[in-house]
HTML snippet that shows the backbone in 3Dmol.js (N, CA, C, O; Angstrom):
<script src="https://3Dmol.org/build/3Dmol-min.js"></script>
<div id="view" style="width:600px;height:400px;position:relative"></div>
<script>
const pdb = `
ATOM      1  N   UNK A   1     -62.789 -92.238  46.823  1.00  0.00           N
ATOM      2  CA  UNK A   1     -62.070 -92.002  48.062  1.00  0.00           C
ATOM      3  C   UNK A   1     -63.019 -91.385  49.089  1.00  0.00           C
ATOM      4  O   UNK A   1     -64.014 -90.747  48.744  1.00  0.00           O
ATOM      5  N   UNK A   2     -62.678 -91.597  50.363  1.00  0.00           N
ATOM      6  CA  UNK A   2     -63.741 -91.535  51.417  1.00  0.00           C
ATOM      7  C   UNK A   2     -62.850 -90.024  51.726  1.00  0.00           C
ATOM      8  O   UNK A   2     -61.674 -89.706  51.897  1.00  0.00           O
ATOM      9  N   UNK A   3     -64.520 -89.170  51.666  1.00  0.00           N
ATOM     10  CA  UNK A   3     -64.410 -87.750  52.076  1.00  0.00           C
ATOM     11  C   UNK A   3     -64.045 -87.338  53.529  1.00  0.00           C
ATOM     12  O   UNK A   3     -63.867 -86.193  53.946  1.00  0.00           O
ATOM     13  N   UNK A   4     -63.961 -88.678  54.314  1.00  0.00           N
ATOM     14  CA  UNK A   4     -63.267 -88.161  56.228  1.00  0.00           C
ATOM     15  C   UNK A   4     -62.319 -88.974  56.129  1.00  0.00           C
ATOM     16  O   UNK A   4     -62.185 -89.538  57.215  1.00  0.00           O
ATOM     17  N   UNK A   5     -61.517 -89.363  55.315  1.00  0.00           N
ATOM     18  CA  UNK A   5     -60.717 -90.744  55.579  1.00  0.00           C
ATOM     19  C   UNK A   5     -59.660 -89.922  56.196  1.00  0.00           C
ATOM     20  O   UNK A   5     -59.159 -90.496  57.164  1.00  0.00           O
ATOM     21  N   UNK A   6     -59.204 -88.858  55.966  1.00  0.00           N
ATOM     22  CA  UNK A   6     -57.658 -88.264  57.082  1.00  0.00           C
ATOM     23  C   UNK A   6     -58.393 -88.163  58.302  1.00  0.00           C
ATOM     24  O   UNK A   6     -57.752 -88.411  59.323  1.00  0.00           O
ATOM     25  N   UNK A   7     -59.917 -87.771  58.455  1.00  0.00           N
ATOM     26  CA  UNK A   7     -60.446 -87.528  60.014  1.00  0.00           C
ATOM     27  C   UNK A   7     -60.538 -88.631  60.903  1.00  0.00           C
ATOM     28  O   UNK A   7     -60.366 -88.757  62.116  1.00  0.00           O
ATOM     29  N   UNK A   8     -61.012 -89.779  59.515  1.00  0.00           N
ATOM     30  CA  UNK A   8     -60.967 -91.441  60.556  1.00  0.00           C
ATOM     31  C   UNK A   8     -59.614 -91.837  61.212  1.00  0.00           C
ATOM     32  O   UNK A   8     -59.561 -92.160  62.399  1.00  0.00           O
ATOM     33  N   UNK A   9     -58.597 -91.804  60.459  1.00  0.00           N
ATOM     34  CA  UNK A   9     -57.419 -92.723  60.400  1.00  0.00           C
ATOM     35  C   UNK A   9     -56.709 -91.444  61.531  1.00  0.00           C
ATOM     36  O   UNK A   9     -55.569 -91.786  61.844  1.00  0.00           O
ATOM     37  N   UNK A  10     -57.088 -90.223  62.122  1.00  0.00           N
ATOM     38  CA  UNK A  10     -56.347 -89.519  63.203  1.00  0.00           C
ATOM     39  C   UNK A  10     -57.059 -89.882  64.100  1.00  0.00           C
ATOM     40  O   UNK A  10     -56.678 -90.137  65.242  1.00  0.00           O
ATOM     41  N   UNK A  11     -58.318 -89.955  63.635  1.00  0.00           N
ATOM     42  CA  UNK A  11     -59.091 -89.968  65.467  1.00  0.00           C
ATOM     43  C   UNK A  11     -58.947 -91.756  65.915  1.00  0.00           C
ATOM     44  O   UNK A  11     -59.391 -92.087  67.014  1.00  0.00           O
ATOM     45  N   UNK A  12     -58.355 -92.756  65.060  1.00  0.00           N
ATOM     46  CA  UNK A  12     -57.807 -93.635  64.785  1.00  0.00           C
ATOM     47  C   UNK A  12     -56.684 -93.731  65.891  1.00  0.00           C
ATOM     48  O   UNK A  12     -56.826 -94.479  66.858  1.00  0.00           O
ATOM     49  N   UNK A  13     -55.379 -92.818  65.681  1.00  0.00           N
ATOM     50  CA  UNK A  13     -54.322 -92.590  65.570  1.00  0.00           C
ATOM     51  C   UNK A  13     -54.776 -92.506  67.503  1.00  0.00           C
ATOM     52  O   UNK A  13     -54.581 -93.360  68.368  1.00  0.00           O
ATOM     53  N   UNK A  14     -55.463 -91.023  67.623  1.00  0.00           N
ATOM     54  CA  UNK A  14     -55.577 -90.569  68.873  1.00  0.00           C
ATOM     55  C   UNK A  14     -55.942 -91.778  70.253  1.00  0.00           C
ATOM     56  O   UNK A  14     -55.372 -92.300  71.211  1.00  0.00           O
ATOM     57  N   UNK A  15     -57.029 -91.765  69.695  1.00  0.00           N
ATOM     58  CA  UNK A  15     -57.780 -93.374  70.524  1.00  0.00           C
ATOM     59  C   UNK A  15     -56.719 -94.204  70.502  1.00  0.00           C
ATOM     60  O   UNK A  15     -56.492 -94.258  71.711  1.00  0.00           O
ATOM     61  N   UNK A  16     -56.029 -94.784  70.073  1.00  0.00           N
ATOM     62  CA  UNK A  16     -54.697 -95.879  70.172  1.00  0.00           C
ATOM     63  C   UNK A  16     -54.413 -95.342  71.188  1.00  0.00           C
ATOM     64  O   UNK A  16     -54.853 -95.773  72.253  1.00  0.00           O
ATOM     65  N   UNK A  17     -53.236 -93.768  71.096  1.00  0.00           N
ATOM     66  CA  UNK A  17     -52.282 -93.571  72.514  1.00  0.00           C
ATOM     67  C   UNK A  17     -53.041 -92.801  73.861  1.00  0.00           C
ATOM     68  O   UNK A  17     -52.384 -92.489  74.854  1.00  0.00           O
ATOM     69  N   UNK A  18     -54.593 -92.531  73.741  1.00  0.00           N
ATOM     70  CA  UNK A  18     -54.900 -92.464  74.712  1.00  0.00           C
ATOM     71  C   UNK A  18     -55.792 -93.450  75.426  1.00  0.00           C
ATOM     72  O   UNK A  18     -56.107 -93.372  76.613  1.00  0.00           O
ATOM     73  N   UNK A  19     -56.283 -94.684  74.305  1.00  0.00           N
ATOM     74  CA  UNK A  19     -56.898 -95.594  75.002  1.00  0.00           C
ATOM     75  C   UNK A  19     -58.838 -95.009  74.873  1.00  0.00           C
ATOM     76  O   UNK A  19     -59.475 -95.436  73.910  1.00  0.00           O
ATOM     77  N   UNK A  20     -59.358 -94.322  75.624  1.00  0.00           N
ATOM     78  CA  UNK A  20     -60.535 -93.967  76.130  1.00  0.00           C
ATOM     79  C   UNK A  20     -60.562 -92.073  75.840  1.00  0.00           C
ATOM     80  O   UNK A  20     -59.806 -91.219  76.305  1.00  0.00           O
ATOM     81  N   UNK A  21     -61.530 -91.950  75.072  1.00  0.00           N
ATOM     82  CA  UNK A  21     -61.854 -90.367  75.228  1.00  0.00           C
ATOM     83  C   UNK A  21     -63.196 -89.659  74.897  1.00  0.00           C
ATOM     84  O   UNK A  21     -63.796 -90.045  73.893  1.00  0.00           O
ATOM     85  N   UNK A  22     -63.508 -89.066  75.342  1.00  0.00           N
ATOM     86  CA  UNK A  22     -65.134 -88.422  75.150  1.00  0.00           C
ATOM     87  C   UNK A  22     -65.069 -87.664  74.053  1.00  0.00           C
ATOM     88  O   UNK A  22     -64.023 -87.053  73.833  1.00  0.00           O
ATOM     89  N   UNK A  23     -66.182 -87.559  73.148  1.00  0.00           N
ATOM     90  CA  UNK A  23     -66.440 -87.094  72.434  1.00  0.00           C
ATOM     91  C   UNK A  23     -65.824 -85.422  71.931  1.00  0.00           C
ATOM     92  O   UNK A  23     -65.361 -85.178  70.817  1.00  0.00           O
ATOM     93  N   UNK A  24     -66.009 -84.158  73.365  1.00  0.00           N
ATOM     94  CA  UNK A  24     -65.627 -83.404  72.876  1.00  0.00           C
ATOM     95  C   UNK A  24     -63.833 -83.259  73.125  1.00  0.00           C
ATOM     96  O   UNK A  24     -63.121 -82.363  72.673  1.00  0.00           O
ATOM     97  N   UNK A  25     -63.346 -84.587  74.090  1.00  0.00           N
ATOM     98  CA  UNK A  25     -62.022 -84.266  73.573  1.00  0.00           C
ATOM     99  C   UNK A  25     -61.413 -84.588  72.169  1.00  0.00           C
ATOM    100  O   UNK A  25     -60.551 -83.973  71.540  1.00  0.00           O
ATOM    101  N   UNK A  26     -62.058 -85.651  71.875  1.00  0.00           N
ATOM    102  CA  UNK A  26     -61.583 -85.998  70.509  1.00  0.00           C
ATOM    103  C   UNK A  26     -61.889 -84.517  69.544  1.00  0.00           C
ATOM    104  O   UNK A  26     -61.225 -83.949  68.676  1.00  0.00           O
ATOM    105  N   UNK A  27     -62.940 -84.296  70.039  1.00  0.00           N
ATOM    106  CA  UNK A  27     -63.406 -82.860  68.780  1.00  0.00           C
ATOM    107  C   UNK A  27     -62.227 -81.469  68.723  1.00  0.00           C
ATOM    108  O   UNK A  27     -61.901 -80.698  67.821  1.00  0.00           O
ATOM    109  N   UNK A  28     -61.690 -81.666  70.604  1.00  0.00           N
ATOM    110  CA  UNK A  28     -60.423 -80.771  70.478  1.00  0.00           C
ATOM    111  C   UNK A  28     -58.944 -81.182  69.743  1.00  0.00           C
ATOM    112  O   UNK A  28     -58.160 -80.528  69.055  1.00  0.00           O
ATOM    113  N   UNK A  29     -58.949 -82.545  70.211  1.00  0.00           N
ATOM    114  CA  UNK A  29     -58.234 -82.714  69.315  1.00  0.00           C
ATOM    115  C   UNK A  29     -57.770 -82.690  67.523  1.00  0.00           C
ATOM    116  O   UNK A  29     -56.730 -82.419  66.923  1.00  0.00           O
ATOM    117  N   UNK A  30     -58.802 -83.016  67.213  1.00  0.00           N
ATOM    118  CA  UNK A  30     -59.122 -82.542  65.696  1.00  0.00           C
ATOM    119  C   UNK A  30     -59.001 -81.644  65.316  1.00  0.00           C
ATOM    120  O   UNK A  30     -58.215 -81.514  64.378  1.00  0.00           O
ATOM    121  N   UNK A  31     -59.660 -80.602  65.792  1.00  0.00           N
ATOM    122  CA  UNK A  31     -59.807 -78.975  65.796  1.00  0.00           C
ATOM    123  C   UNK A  31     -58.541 -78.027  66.253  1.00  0.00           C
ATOM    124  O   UNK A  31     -58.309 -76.854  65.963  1.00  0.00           O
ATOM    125  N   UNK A  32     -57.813 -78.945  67.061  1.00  0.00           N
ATOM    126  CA  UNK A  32     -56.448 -78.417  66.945  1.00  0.00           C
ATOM    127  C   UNK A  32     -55.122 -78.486  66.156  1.00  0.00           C
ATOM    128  O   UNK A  32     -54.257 -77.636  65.945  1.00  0.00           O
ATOM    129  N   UNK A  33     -55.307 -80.398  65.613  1.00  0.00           N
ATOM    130  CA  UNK A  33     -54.790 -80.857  64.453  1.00  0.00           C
ATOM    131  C   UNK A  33     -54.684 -80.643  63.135  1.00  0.00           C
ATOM    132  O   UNK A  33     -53.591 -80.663  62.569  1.00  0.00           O
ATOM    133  N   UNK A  34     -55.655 -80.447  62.603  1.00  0.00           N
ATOM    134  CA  UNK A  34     -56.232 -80.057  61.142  1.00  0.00           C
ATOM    135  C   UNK A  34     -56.523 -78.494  61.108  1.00  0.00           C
ATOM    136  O   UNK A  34     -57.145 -78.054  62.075  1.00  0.00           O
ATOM    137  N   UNK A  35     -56.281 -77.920  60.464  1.00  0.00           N
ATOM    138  CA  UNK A  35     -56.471 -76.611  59.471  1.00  0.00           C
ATOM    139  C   UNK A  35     -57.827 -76.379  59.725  1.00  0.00           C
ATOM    140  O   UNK A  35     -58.416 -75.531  60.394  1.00  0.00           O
ATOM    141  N   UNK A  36     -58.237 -77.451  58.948  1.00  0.00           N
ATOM    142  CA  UNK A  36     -59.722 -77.374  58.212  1.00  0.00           C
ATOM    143  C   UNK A  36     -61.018 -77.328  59.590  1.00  0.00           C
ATOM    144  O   UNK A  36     -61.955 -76.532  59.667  1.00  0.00           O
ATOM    145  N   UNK A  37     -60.602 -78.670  60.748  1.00  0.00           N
ATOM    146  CA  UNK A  37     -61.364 -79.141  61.754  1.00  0.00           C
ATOM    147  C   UNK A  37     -62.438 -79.661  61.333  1.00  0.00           C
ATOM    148  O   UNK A  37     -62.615 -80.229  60.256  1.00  0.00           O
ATOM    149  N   UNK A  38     -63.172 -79.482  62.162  1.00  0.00           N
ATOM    150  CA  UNK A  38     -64.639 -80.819  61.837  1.00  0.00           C
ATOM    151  C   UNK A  38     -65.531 -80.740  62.398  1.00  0.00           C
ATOM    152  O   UNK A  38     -65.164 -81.286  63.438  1.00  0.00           O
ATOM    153  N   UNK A  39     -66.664 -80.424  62.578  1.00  0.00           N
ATOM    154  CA  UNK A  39     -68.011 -80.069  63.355  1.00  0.00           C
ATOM    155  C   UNK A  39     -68.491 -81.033  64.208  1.00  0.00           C
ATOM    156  O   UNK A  39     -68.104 -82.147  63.853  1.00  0.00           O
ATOM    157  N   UNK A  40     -69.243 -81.050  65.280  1.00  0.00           N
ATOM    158  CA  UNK A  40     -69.572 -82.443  66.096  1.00  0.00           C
ATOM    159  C   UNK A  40     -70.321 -83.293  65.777  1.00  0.00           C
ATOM    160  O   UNK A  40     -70.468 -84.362  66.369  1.00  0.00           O
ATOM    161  N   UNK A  41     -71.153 -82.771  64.362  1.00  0.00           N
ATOM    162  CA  UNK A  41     -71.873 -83.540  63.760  1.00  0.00           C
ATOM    163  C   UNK A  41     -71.139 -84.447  62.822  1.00  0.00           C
ATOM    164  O   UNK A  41     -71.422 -85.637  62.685  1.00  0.00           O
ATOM    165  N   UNK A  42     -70.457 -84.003  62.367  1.00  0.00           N
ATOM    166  CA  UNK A  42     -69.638 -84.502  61.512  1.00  0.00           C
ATOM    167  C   UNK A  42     -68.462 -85.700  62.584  1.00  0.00           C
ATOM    168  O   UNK A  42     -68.186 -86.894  62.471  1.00  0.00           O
ATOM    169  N   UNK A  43     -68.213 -85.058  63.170  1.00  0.00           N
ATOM    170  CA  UNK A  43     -67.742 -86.080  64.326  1.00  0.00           C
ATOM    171  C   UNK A  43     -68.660 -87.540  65.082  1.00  0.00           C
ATOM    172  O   UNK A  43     -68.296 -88.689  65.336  1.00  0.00           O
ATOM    173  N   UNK A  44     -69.771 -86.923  65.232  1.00  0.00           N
ATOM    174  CA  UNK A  44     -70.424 -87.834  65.926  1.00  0.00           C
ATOM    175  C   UNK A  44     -70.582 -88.888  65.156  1.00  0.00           C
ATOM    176  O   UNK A  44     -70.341 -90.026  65.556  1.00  0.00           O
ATOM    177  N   UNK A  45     -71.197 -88.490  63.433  1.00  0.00           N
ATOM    178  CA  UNK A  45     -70.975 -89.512  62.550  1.00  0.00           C
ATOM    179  C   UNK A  45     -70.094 -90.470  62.326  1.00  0.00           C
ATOM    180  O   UNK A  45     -70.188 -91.697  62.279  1.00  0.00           O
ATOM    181  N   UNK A  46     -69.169 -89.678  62.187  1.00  0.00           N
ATOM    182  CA  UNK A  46     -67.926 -90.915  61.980  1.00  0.00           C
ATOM    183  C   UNK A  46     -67.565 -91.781  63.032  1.00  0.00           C
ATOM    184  O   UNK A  46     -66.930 -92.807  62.786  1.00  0.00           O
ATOM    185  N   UNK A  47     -67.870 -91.505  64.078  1.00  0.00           N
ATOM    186  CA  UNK A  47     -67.755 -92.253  65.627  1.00  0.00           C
ATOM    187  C   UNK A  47     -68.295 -93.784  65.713  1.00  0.00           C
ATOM    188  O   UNK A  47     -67.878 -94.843  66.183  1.00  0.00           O
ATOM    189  N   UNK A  48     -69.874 -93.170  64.744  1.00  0.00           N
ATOM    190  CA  UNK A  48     -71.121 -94.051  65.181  1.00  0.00           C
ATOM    191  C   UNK A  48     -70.879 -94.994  64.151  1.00  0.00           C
ATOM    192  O   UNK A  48     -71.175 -96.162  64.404  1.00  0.00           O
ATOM    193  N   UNK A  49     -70.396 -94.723  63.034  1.00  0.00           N
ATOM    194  CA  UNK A  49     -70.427 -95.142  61.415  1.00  0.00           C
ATOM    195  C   UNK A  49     -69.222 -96.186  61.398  1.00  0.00           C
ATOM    196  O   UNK A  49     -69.447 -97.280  60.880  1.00  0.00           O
ATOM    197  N   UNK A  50     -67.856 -95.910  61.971  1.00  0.00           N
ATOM    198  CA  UNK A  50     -66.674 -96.886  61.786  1.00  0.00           C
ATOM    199  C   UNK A  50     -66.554 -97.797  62.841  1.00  0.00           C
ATOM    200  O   UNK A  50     -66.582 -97.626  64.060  1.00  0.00           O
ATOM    201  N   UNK A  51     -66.400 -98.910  62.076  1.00  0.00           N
ATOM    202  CA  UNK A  51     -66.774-100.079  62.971  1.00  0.00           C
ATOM    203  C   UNK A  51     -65.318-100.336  64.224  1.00  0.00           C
ATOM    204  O   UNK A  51     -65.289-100.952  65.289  1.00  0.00           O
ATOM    205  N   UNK A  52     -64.052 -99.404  63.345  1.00  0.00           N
ATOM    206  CA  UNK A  52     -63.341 -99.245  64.438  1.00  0.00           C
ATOM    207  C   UNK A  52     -63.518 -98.890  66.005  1.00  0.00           C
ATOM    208  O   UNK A  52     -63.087 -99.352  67.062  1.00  0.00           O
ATOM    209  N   UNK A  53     -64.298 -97.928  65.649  1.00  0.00           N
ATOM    210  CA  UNK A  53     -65.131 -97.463  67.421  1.00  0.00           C
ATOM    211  C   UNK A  53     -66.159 -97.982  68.140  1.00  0.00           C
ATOM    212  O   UNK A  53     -67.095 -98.618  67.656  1.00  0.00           O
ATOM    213  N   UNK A  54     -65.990 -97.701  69.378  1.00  0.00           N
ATOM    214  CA  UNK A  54     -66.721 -98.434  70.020  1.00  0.00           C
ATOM    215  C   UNK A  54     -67.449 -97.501  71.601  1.00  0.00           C
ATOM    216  O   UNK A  54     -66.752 -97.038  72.504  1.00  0.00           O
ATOM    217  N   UNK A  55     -68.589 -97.459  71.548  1.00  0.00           N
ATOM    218  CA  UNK A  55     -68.840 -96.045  72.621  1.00  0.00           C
ATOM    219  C   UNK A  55     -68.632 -97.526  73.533  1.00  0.00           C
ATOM    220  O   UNK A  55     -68.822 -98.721  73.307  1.00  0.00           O
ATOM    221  N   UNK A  56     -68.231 -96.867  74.454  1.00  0.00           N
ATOM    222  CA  UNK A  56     -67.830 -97.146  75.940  1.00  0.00           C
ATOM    223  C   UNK A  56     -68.543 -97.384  77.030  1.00  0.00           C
ATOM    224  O   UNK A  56     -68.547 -98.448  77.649  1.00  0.00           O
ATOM    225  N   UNK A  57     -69.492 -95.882  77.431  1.00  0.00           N
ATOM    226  CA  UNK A  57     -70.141 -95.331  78.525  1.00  0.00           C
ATOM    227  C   UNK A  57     -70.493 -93.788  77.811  1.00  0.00           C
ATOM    228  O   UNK A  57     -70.511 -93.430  76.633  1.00  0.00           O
ATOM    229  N   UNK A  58     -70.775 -93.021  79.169  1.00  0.00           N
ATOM    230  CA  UNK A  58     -71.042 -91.637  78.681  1.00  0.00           C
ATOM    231  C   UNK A  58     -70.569 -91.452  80.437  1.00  0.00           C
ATOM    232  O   UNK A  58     -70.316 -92.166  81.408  1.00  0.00           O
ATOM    233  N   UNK A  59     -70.677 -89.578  79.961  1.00  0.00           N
ATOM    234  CA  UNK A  59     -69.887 -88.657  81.085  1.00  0.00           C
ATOM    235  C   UNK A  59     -71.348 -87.900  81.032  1.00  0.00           C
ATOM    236  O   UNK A  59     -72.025 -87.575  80.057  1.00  0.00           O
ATOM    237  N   UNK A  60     -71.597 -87.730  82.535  1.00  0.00           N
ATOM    238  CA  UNK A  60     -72.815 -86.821  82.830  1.00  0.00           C
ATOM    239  C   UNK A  60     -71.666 -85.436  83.219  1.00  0.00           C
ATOM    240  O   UNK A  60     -70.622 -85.801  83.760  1.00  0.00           O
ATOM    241  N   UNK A  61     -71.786 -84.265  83.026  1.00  0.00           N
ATOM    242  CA  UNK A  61     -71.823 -83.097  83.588  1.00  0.00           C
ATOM    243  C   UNK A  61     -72.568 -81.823  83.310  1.00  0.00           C
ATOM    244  O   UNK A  61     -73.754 -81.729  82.995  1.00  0.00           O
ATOM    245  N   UNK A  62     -71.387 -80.513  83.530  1.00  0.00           N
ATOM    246  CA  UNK A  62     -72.652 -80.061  83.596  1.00  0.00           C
ATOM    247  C   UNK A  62     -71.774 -78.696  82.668  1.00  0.00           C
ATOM    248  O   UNK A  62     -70.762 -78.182  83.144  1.00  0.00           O
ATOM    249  N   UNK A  63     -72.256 -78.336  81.561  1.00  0.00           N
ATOM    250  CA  UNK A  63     -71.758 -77.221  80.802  1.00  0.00           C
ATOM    251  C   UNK A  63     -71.917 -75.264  81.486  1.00  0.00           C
ATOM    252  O   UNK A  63     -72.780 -74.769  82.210  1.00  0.00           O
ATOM    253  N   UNK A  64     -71.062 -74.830  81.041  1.00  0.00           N
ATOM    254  CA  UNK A  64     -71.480 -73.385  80.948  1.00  0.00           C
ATOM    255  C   UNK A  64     -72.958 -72.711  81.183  1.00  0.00           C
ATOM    256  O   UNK A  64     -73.721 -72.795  80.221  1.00  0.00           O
ATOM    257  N   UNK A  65     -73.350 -72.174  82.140  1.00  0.00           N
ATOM    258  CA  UNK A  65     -74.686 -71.855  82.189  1.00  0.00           C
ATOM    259  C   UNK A  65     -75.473 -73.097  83.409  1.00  0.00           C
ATOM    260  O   UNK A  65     -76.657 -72.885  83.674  1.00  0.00           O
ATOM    261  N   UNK A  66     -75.026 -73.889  83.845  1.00  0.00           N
ATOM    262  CA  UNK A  66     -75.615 -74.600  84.228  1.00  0.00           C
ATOM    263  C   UNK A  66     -76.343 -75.961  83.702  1.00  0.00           C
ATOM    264  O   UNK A  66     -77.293 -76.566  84.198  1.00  0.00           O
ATOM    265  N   UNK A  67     -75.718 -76.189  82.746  1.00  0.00           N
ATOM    266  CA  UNK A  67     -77.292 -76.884  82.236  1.00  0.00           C
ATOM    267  C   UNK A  67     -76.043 -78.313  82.337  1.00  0.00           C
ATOM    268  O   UNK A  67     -74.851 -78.252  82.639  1.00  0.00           O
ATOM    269  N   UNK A  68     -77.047 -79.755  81.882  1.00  0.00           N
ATOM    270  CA  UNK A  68     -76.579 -80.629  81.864  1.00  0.00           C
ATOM    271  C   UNK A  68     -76.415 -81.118  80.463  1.00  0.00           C
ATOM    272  O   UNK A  68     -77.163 -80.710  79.575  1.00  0.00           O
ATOM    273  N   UNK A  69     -75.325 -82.100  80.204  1.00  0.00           N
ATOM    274  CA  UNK A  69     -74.800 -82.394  79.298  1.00  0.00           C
ATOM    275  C   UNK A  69     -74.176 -83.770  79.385  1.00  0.00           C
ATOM    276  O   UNK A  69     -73.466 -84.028  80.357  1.00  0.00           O
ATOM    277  N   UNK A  70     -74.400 -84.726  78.387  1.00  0.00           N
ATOM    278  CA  UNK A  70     -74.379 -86.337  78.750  1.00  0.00           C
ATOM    279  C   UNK A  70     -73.420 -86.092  77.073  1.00  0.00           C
ATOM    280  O   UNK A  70     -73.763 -85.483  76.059  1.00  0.00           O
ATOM    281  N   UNK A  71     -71.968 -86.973  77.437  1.00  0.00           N
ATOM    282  CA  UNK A  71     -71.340 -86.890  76.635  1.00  0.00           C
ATOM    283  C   UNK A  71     -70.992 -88.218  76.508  1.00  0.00           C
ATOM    284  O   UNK A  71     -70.836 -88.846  77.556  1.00  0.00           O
ATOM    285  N   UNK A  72     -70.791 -88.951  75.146  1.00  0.00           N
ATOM    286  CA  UNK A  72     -70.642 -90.120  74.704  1.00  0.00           C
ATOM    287  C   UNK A  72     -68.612 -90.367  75.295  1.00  0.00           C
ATOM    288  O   UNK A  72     -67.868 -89.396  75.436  1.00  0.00           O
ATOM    289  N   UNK A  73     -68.102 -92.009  75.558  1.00  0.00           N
ATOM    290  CA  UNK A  73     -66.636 -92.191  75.804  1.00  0.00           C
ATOM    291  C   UNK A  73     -66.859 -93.367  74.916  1.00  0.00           C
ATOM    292  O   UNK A  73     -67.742 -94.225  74.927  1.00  0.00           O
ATOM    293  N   UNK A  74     -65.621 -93.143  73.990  1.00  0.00           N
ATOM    294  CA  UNK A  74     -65.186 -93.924  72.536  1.00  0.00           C
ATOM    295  C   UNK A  74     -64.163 -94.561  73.085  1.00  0.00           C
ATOM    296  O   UNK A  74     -63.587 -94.259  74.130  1.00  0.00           O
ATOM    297  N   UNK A  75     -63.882 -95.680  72.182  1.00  0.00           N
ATOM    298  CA  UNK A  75     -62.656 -96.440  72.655  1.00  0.00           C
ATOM    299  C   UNK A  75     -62.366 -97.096  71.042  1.00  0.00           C
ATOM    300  O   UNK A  75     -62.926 -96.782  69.992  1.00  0.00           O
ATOM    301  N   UNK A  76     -61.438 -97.969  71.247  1.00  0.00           N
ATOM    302  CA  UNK A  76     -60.656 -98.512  69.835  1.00  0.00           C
ATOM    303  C   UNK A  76     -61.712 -99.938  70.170  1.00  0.00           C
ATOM    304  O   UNK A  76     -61.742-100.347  71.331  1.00  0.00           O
ATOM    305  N   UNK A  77     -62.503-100.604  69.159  1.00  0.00           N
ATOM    306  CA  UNK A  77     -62.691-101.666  69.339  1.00  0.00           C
ATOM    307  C   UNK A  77     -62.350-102.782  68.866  1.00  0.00           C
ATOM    308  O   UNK A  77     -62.214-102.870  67.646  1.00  0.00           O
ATOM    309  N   UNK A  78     -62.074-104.175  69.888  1.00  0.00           N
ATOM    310  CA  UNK A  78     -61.529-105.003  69.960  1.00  0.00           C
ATOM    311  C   UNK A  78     -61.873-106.039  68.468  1.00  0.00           C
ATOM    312  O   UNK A  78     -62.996-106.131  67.971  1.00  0.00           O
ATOM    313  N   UNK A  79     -60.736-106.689  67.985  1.00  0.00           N
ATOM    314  CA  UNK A  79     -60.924-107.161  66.944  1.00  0.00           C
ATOM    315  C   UNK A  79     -61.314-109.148  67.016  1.00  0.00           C
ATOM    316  O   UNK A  79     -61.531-109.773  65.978  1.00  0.00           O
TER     317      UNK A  79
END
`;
const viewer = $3Dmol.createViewer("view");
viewer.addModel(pdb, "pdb");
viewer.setStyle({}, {cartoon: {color: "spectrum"}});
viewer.zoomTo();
viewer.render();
</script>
């Protein structure tokens, strides 16, 4: 049995009813869902790894402190 399979099949779930989402919303979402949550590494993996997803684009801004930050946008991909 696959050790993220409840993390795939929500962030699964999420991407369906919102369509399009960046990386660290999905990570809030998770992290608010689950008990346990999930690190961004651990996130980013499963993103890159299931052939369900599909990066999109990316979001340039700009984090806390100033600095810049280029964030990956996931989507459900087409079958």
């Amino acid at each position: 049995m696959s050790r993220t399979k409840r993390l795939r099949e929500e962030i699964s779930q999420y991407l369906s009813d919102v369509g399009e989402a960046n990386t660290t919303a999905i990570l809030d979402h998770i992290n608010q869902r689950f008990r346990w949550g999930a690190t961004m590494n651990q996130l980013g993996n499963v993103l890159a790894r299931d052939r369900r997803f599909k990066k999109v684009g990316f979001n340039d801004g700009t984090d806390v402190g100033g600095f810049r930050m280029r964030v990956c946008v996931w989507s459900m991909a087409t079958a």
